[in-house]
C-alpha positions as CSV (number, residue, x, y, z in Angstrom):
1,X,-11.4,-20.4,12.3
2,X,-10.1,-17.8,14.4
3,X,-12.6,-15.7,16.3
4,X,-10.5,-12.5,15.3
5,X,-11.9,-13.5,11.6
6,X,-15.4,-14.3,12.0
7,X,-16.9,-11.4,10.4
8,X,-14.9,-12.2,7.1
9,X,-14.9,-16.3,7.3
10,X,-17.6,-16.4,4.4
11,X,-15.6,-13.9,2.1
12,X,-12.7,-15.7,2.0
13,X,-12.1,-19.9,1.4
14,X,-9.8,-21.8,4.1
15,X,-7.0,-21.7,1.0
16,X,-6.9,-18.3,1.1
17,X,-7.1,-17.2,4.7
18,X,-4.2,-19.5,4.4
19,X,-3.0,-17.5,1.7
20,X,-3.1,-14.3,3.5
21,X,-1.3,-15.8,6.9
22,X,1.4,-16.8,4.7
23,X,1.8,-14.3,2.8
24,X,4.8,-11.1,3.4
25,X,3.9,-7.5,2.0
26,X,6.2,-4.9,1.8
27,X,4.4,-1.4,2.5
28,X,6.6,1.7,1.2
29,X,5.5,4.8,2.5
30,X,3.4,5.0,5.7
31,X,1.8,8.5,5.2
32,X,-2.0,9.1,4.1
33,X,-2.1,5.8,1.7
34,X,0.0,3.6,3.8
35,X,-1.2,3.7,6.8
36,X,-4.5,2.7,5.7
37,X,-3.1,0.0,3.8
38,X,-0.9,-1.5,6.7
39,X,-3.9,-1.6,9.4
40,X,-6.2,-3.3,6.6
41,X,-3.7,-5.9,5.6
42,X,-3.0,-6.2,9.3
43,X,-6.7,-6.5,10.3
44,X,-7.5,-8.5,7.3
45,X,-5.0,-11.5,8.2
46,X,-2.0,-10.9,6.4
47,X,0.7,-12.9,7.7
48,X,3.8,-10.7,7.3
49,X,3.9,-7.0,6.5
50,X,7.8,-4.9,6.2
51,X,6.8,-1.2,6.9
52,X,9.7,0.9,5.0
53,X,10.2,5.0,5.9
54,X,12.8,7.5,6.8
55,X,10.7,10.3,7.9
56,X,9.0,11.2,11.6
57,X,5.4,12.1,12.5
58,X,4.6,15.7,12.3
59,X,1.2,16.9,13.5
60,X,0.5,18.0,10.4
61,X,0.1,14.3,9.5
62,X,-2.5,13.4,11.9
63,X,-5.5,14.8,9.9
64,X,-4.9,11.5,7.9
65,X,-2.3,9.0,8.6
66,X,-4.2,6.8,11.0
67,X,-1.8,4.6,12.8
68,X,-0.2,7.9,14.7
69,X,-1.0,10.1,17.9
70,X,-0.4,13.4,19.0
71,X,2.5,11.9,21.6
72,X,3.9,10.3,18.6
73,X,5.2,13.7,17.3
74,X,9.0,13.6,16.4
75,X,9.1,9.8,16.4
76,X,9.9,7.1,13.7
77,X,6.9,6.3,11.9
78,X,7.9,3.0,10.7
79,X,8.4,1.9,14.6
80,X,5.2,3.5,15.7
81,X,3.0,2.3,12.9
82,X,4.8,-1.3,13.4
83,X,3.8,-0.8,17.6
84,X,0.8,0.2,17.0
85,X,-0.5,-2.7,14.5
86,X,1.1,-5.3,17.2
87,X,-1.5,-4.3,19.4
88,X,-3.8,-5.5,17.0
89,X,-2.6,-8.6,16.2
90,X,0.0,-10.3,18.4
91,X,0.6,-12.9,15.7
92,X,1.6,-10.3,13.0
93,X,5.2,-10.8,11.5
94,X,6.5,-7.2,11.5
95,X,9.4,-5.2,10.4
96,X,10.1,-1.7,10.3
97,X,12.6,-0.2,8.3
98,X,13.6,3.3,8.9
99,X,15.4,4.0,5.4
100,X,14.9,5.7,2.7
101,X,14.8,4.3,-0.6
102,X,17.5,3.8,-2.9
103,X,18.5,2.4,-6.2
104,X,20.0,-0.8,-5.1
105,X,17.5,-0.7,-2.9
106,X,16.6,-4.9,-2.2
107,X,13.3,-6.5,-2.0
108,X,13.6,-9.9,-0.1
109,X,12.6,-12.8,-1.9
110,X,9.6,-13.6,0.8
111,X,7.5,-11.2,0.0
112,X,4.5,-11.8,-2.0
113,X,3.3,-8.2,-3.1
114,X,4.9,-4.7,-3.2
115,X,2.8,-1.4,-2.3
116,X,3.5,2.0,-4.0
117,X,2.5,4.3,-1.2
118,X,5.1,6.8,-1.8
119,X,4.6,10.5,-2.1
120,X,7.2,11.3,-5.5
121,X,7.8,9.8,-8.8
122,X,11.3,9.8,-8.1
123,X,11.1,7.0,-5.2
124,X,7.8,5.3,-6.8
125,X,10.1,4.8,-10.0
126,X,13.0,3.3,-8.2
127,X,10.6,0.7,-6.1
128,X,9.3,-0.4,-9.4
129,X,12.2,-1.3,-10.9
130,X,13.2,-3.1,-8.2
131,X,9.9,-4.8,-7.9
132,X,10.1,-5.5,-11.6
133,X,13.1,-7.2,-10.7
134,X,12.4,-9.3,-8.5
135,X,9.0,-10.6,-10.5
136,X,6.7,-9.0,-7.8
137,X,3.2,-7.1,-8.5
138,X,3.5,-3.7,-7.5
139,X,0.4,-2.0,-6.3
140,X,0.4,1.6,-6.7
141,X,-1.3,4.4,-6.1
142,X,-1.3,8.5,-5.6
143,X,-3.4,11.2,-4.9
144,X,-3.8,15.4,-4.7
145,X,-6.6,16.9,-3.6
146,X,-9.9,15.5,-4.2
147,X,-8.6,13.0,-6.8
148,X,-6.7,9.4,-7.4
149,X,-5.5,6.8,-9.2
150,X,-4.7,3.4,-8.4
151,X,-3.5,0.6,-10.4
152,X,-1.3,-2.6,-10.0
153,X,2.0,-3.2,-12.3
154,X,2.8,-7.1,-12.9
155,X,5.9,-8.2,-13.6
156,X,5.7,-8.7,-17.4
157,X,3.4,-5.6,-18.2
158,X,4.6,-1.8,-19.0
159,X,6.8,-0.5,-16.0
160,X,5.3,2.3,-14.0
161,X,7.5,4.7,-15.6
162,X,6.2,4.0,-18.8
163,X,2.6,4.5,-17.8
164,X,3.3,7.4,-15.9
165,X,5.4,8.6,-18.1
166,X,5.9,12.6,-18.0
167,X,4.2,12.4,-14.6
168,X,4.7,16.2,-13.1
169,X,5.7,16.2,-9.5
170,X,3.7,18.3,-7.0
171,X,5.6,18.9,-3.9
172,X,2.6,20.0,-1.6
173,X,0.2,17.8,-2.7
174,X,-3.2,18.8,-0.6
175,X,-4.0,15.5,0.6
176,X,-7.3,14.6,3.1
177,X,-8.5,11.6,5.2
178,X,-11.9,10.5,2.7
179,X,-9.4,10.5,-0.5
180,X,-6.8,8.4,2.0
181,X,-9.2,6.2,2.9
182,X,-10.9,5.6,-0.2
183,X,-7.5,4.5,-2.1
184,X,-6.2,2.8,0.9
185,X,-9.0,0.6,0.9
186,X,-8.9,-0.1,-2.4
187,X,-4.9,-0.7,-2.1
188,X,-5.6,-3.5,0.4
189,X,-8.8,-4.9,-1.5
190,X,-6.4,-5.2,-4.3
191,X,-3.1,-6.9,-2.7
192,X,-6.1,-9.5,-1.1
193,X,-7.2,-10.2,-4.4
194,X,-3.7,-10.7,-5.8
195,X,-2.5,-12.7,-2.9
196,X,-5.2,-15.1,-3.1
197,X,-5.5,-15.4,-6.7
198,X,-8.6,-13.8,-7.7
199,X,-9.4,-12.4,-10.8
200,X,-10.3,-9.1,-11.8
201,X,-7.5,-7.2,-10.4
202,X,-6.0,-3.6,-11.4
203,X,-3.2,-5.3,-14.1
204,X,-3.8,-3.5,-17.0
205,X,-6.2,-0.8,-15.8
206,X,-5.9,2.5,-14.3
207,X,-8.8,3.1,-12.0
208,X,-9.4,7.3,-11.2
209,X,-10.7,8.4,-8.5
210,X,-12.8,11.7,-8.4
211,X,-14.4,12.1,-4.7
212,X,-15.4,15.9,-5.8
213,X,-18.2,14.4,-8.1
214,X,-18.3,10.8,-7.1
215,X,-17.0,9.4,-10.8
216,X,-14.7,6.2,-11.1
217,X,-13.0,5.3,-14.1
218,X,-11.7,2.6,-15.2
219,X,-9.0,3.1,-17.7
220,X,-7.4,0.0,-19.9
221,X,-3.5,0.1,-20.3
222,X,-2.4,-0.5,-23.4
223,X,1.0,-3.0,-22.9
């Protein structure tokens, strides 16, 4: 076993560290939520991760989004977040797309596991459509404030635009590094446990997220 992996060796059996290094995730949306989800899946041994957004680092991103640095200002965050996490890993299997989402948008066939970092309805609908299409899981989750939710969509369960349905878009979301980090670890704990087969996953429940008063729920989703 890789040395790089020794803290983790006993969490994880030699199928699914195998598992993870063969395994493609496409991350869409590298702000708050993806960021943390694309250095976790990175650190945790993920083989092959396609980093997918349009915009550019603005400093008022850096109280959260983890990968990025004052100097990287103005820039790409796709190709820094995709730099950065090759300094990490050398043996990582990265893309970045700089693109923004649309409805023919395609998912390519290697990838195991979609994530639903995205920050409106609009663009989290159209990625699970096109997940749905393509018979992936979708992990998704969103946050405002001092609250969350996270949940994952399989392929034969109700879309994401039927349990979100009437969702109200907030265009300033106030949005802080413990609620990022919270969900993002979750996000990655979740795509791990679907990767590698576990059970006890997200399909079917809505977990929320109140950091204000410490409460989790766990919500079931009725298909």
């Amino acid at each position: 076993m890789n040395t790089f992996y020794a803290r983790q060796k006993s969490l994880f059996t030699v199928e699914e560290h195998a598992r993870l290094k063969a395994a493609t995730v496409l991350i869409a949306g590298l702000g708050g939520l993806g960021s943390f989800v694309a250095e976790g899946l990175c650190r945790a041994g993920v083989g092959g991760l396609i980093l997918l957004d349009h915009d550019r680092v603005s400093l008022p991103d850096l109280n959260r989004q983890i990968l990025y640095h004052r100097d990287d200002v103005g820039r790409f965050k796709a190709q820094v977040a995709k730099e950065r996490l090759l300094l990490v890993r050398d043996d990582l299997w990265v893309e970045a797309w700089v693109q923004r989402l649309r409805p023919k948008f395609a998912i390519p066939s290697r990838v195991s596991v979609v994530v639903d970092a995205l920050d409106n309805w609009e663009s989290r609908f159209i990625l699970a459509e096109r997940a749905e299409r393509s018979g992936k899981f979708l992990v998704h989750a969103g946050l405002s404030g001092y609250y969350g939710q996270i949940t994952t969509i399989a392929p034969d369960s109700l879309s994401l635009s039927e349990v979100f349905a009437g969702a109200q878009e907030d265009p300033h979301p106030e949005a802080y590094f413990p609620i990022c980090a919270v969900l993002g670890g979750l996000m990655v704990e979740e795509v791990l446990k679907i990767i590698c087969k576990r059970e006890g996953t997200l399909s079917g429940r809505l977990l929320l997220v109140d950091l204000r008063s410490y409460e989790f729920e766990l919500v079931p989703i009725a298909k």
